[in-house]
C-alpha positions as CSV (number, residue, x, y, z in Angstrom):
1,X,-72.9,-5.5,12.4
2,X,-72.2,-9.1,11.7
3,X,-74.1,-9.4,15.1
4,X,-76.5,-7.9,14.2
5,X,-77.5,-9.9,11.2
6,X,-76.9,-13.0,13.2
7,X,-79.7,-12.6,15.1
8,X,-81.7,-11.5,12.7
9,X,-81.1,-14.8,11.1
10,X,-81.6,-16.3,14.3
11,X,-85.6,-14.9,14.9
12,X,-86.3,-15.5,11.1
13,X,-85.7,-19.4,12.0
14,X,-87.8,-19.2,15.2
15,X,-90.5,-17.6,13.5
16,X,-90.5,-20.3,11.0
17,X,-90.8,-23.0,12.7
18,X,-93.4,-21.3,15.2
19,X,-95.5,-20.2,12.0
20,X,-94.8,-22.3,9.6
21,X,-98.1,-20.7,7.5
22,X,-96.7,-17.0,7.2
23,X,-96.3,-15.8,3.9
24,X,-92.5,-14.6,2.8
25,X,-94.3,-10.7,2.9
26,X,-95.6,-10.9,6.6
27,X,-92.5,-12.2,7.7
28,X,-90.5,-9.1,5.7
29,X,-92.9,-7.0,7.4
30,X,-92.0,-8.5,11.5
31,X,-88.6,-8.4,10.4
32,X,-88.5,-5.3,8.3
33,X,-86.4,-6.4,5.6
34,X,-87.0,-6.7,2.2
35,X,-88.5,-9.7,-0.1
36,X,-85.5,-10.9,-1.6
37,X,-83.5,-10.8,1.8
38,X,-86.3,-13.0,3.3
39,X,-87.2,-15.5,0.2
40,X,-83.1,-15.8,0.1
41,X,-82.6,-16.8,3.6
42,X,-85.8,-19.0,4.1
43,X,-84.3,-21.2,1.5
44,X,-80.6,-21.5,3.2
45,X,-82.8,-21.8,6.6
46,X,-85.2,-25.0,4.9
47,X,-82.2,-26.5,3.7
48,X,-80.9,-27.0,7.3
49,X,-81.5,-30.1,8.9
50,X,-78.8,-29.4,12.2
51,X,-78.9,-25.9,13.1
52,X,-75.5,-24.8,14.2
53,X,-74.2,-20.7,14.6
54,X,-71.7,-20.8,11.8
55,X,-75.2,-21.4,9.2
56,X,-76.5,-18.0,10.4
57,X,-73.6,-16.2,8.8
58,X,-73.1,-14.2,6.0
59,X,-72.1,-16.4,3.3
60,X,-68.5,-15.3,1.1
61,X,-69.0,-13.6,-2.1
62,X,-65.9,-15.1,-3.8
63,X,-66.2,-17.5,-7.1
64,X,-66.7,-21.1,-5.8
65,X,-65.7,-22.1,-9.5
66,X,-62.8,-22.4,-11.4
67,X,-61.7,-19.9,-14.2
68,X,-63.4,-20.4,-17.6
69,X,-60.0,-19.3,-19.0
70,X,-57.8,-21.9,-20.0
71,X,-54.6,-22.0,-20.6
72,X,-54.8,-23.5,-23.8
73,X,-56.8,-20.7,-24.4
74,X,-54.6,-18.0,-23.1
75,X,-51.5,-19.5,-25.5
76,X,-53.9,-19.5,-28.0
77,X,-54.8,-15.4,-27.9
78,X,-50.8,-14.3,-27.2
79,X,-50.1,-16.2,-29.6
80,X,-52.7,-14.9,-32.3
81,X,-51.9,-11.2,-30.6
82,X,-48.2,-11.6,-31.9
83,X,-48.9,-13.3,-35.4
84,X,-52.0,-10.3,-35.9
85,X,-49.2,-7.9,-35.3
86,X,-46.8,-9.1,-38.3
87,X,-49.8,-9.5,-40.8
88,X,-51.5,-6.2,-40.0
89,X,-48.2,-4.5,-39.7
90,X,-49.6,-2.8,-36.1
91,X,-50.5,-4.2,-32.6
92,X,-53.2,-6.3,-32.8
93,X,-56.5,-5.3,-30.8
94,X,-58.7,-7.3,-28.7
95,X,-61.8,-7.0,-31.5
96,X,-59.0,-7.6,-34.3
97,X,-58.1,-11.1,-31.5
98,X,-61.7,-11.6,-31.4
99,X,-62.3,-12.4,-35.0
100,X,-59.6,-14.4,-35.9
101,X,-60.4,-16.1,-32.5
102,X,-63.9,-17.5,-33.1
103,X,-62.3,-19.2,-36.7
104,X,-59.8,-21.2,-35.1
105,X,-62.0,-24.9,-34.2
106,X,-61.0,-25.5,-30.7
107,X,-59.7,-29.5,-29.4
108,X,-62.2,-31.3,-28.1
109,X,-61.6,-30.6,-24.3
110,X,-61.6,-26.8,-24.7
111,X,-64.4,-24.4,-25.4
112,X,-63.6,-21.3,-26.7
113,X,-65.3,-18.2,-24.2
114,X,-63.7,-14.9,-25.4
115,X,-64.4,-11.2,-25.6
116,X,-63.1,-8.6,-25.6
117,X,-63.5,-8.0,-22.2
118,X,-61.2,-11.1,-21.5
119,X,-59.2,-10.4,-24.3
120,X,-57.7,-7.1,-23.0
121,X,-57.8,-8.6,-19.3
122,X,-55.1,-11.5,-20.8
123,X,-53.2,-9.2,-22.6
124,X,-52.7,-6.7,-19.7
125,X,-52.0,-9.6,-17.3
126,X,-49.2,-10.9,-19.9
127,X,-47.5,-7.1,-19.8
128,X,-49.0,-6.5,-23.6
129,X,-50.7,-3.8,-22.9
130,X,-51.3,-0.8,-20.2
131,X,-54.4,0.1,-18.6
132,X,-55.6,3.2,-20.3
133,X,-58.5,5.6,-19.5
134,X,-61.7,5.0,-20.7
135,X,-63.0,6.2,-24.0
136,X,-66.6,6.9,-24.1
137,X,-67.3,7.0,-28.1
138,X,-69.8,9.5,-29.6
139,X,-71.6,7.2,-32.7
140,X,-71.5,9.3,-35.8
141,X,-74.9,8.8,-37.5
142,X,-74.4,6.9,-40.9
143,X,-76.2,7.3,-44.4
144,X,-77.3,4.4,-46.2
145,X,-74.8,2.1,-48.3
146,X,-72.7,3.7,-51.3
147,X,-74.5,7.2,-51.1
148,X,-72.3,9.3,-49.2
149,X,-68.4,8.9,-50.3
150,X,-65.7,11.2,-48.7
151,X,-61.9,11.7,-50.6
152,X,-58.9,13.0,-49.4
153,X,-55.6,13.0,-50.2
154,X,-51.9,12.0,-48.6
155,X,-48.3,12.2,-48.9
156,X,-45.4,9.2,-48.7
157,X,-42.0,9.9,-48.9
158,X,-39.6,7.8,-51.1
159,X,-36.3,9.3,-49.8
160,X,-33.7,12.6,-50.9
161,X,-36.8,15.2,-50.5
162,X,-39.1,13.1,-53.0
163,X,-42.6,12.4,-52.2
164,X,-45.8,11.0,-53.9
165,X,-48.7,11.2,-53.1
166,X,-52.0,9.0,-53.5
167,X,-56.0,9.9,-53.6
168,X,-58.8,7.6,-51.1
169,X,-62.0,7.5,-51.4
170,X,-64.3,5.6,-48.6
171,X,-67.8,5.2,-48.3
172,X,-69.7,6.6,-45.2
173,X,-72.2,4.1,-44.3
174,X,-70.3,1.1,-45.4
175,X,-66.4,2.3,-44.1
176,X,-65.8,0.2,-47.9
177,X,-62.6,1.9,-49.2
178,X,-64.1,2.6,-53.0
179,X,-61.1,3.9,-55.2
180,X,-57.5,4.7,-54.7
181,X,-55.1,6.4,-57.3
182,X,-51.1,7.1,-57.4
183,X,-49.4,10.4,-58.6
184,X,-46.3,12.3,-58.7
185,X,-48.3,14.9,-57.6
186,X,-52.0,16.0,-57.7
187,X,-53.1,19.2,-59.9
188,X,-56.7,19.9,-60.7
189,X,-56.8,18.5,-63.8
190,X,-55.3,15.0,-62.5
191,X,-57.9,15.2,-59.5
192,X,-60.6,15.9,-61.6
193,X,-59.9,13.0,-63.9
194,X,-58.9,10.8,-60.9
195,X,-62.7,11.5,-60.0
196,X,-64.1,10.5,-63.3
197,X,-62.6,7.6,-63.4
198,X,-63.8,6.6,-60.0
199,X,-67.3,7.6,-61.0
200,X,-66.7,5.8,-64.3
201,X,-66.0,2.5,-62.7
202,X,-68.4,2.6,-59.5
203,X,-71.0,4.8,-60.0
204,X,-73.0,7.5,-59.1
205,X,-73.4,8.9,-55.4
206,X,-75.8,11.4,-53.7
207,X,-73.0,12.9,-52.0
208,X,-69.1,13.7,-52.4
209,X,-67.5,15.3,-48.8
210,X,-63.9,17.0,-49.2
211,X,-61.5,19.5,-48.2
212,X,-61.5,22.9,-49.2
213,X,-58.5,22.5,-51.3
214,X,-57.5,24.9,-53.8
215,X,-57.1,22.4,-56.3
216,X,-60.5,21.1,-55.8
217,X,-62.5,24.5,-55.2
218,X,-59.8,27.1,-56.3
219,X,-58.4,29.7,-54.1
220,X,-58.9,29.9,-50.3
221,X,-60.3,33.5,-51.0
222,X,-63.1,32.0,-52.8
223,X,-66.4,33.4,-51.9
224,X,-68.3,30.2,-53.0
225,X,-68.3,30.5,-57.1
226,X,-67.9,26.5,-58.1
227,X,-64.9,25.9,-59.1
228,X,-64.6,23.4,-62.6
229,X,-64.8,20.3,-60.2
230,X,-67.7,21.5,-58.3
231,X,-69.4,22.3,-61.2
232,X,-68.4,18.7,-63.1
233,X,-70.0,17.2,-59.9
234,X,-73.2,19.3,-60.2
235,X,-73.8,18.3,-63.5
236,X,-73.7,14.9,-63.3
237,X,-76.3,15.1,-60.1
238,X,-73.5,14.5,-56.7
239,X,-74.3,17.4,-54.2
240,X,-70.5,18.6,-53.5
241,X,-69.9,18.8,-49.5
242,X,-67.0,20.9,-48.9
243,X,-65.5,20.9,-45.2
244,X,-64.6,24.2,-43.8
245,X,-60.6,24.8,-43.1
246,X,-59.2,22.7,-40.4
247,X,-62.0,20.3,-39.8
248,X,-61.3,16.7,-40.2
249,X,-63.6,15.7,-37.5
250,X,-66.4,15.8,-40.4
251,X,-64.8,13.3,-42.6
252,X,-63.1,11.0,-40.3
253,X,-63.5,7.8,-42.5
254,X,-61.0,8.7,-45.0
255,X,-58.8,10.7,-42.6
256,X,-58.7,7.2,-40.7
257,X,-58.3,5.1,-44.1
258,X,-55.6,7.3,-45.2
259,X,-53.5,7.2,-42.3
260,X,-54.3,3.3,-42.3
261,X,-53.5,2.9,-46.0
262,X,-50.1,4.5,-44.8
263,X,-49.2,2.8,-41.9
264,X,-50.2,-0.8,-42.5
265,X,-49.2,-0.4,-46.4
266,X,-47.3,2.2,-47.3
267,X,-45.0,2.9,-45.1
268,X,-44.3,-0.7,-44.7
269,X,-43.6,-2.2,-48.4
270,X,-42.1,1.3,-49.6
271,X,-42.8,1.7,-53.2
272,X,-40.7,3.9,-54.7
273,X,-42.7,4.4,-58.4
274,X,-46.2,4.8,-59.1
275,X,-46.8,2.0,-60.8
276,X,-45.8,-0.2,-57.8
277,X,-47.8,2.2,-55.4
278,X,-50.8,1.4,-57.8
279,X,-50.7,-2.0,-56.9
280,X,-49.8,-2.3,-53.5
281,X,-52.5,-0.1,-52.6
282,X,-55.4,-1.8,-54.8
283,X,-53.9,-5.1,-53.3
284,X,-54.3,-3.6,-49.5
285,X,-57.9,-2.1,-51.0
286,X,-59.2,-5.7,-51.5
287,X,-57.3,-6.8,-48.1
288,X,-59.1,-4.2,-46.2
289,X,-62.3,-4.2,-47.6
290,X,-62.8,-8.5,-47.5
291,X,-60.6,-9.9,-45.3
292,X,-59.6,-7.3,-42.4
293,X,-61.8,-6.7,-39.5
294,X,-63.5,-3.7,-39.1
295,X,-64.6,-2.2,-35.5
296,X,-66.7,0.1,-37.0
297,X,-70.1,0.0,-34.8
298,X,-72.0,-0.3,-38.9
299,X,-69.7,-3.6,-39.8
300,X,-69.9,-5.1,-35.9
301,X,-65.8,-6.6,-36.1
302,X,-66.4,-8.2,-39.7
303,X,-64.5,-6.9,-43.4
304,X,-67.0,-4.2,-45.0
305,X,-67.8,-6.9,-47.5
306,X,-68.8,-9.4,-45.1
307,X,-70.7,-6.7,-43.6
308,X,-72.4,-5.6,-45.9
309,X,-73.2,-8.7,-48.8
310,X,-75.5,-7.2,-50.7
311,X,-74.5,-3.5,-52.0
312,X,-77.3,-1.3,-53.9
313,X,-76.1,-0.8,-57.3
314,X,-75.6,3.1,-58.3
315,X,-76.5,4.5,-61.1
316,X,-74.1,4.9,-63.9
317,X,-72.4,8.0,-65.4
318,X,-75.1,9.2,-68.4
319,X,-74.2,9.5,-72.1
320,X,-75.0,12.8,-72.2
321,X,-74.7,15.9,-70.2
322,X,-75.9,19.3,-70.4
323,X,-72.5,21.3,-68.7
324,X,-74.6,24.1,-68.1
325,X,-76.9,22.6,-65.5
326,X,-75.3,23.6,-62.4
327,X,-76.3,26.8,-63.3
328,X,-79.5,25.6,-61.7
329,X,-78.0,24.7,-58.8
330,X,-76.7,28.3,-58.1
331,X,-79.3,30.5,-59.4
332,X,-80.0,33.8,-57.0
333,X,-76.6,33.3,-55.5
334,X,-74.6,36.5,-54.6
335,X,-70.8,36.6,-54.7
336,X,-69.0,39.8,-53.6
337,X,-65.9,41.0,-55.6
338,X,-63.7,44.8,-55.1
339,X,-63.7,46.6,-58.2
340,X,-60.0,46.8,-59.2
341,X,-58.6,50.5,-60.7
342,X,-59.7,49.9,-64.4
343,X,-63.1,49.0,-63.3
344,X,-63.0,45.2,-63.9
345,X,-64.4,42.8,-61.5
346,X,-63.3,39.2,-61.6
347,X,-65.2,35.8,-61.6
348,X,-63.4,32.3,-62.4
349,X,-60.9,33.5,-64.9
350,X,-63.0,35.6,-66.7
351,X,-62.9,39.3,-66.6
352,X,-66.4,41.8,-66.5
353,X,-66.5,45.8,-66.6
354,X,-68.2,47.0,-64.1
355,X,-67.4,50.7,-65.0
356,X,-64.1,52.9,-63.2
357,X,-66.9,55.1,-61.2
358,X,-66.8,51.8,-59.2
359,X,-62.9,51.9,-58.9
360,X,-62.0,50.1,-56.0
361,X,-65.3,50.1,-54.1
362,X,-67.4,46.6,-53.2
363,X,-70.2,45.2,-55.2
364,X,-72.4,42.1,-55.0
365,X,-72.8,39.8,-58.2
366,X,-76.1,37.9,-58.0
367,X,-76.2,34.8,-60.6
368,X,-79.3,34.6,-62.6
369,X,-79.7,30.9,-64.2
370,X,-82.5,31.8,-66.1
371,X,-81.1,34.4,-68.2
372,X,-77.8,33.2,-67.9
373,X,-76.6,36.8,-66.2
374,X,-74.6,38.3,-63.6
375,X,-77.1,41.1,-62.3
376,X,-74.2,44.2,-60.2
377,X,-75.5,45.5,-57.3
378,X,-73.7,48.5,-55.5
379,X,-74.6,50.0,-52.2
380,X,-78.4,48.0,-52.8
381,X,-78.8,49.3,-56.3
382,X,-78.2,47.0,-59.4
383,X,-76.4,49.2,-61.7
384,X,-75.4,46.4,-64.6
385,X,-76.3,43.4,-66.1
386,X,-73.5,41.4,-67.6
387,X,-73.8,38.3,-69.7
388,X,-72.3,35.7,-68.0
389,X,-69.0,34.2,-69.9
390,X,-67.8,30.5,-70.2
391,X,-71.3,28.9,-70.7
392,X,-71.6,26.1,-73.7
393,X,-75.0,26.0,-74.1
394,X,-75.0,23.0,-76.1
395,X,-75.3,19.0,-74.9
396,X,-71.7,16.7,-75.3
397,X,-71.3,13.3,-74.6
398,X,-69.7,11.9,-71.6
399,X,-65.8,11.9,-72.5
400,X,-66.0,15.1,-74.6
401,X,-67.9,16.3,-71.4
402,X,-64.6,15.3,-69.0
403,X,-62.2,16.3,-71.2
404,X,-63.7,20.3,-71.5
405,X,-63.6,20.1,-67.6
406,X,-60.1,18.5,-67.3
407,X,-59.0,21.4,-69.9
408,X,-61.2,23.9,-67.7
409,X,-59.7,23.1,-64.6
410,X,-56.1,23.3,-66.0
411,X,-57.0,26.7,-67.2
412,X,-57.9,28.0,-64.0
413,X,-55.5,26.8,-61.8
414,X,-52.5,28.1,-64.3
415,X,-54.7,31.4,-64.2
416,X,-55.2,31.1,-60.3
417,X,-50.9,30.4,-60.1
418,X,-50.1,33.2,-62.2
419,X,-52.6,35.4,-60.0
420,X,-50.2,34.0,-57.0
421,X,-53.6,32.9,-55.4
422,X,-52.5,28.9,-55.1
423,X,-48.7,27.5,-53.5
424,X,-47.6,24.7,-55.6
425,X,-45.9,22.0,-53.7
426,X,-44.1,20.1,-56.1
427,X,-41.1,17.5,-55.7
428,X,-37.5,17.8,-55.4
């Protein structure tokens, strides 16, 4: 084949010195090769001023230049990969390299070239890492700053069977870690006043995304009745977005910052109190969000902060609230319940006679805002109207407004535990 080519060479430099006046496409055309092949060889050909056999062949494809790499350069990275690894308490990545790479000012002989590309390339060559398979990501599509905020909780152990556990909350668009809380352990009231006091001290989002925990939405049987934290959130205006069982995938920011908080924190420092798990986590809170990179595609290898300089401001938590509003929010809404043998239905942890002609037999509750009713329907026939119980149906100021819901929640999961409809998980 090599040949071949040669004496294709061979005619192109004949026909150019026998018509010097043909264009590069009628010359393609005789020789039937393309443009680029022609323009490319006419140069080499021009540039000849003895013709000899070894110009007409192909010409090798490996780098006439040296590496770009230096070694100064290479020390420099497996040095910064080791050092990365002891601050961030896991092995350091090539983005994590990357950043910390482009703030060191190099000597004046050197030029720093890096990415991470190269990055990875070094650190296989020096045995750091292993090739792995590729990962094609699948972008999830962010909201806009500080309007979407997902929350989750998790578990450390301090040792003899004793664990505490800690609340995160992380913003969507921004991957800033917004609040963090320690506990002995978690009820509904603490989570609900946990919340508060997040909403107290940063403000108001569009959006809350959780788990469908009992102590956040009451029992797992729940047919969608709001619990006293989804109703707290409704009234101040945040649209509660509760994941369905076994779904992590649709928060994945705070499943990642939790398991983050733990490894790099956490499990590392080992506070054995909550006061001292308070303030290792708000110190690795401020770490994270302004000096740690992020590979997030939204902060591009740079701390959220850095990211992201110039945060909307939310609104704040009003005076006033009206704790009947998310009556609103759930008017026409049907909830099914079985009729138990005395003819009482249940709803929350209130109690409603339906009638014992109805003794064990379905009906559907539809929620009427307006009239403030519960409107039973059985086999497509309403057959009662019953007033619906636990309303307050007067305004109360912001703290008198937390403090009913922290005394509601309470309430309902001690009803809900008696009922044997939540497992408590409790220490020791």
């Amino acid at each position: 084949m090599e040949t071949i080519w040669v004496a294709d060479r061979i005619r192109l430099y004949q026909l150019m010195r026998e018509h010097p006046d043909w264009s590069i496409s009628h010359l393609a055309q005789v020789l039937g090769y393309s443009l680029s092949w022609v323009k490319k060889w006419r140069r080499r050909l021009r540039e000849m001023k003895h013709p000899q056999l070894e110009m007409f062949q192909s010409h090798s494809r490996a780098p006439k230049h040296r590496s770009r790499i230096s070694q100064w350069l290479r020390g420099v990275i497996l040095t910064l990969r080791d050092s990365l690894s002891e601050l961030y308490h896991r092995p350091a990545g090539a983005k994590t390299i990357l950043y910390h790479l482009q703030q060191i000012q190099p000597p004046l002989d050197e030029c720093i070239r890096g990415s991470s590309y190269t990055i990875n390339k070094i650190l296989h060559q020096a045995g750091c890492i292993q090739q792995r398979l590729i990962y094609h990501p699948h972008p999830i599509p962010r909201p806009e700053p500080m309007t979407e905020w997902e929350f989750d909780f998790g578990l450390v152990s301090i040792g003899k069977q004793r664990w505490l556990e800690f609340f995160l909350a992380v913003d969507r668009g921004t991957s800033i870690w917004v609040a963090n809380q320690a506990s002995e352990r978690f009820h509904a009231d603490t989570a609900l006043v946990t919340i508060a006091e997040m909403l107290f001290t940063n403000g108001l989002p569009q959006r809350l995304r959780f788990d469908r925990d009992t102590r956040l939405v009451g029992s797992w049987g729940s047919d969608g009745y709001p619990s006293a934290l989804v109703r707290f959130l409704r009234c101040l205006g945040i649209e509660p977005d509760i994941c369905p069982p076994r779904r992590p995938d649709l928060k994945p920011f705070v499943e990642r910052g939790v398991r983050t908080m733990k490894h790099e924190c956490l499990d590392v420092l080992k506070p054995s109190d909550v006061p001292t798990m308070e303030d290792v986590m708000s110190a690795q809170r401020q770490f994270y969000n302004s000096q740690r990179p992020n590979q997030s595609l939204s902060c591009g290898n740079q701390p959220p902060y850095q990211a992201f300089p110039n945060l909307p401001t939310l609104p704040t938590v009003p005076n006033t609230v009206d704790p009947d509003r998310w009556l609103q929010d759930y008017h026409g809404r049907m909830f099914r319940r079985r009729v138990s043998a005395s003819g009482v239905v249940e709803v929350d942890k209130y109690s409603y006679y339906v009638g014992q002609v109805y003794a064990k037999q379905p009906v559907a509750l539809q929620l009427d805002a307006h009239e403030q009713m519960l409107h039973v329907s059985h086999q497509g026939k309403i057959v009662k109207h019953l007033p619906l119980q636990g309303l307050h149906r007067h305004i109360l100021s912001f703290q008198d407004y937390v403090m009913l819901m922290v005394e509601e929640a309470r309430s309902i999961e001690r009803y809900l535990s008696l009922k044997g409809k939540i497992v408590s998980i409790d220490n020791g």
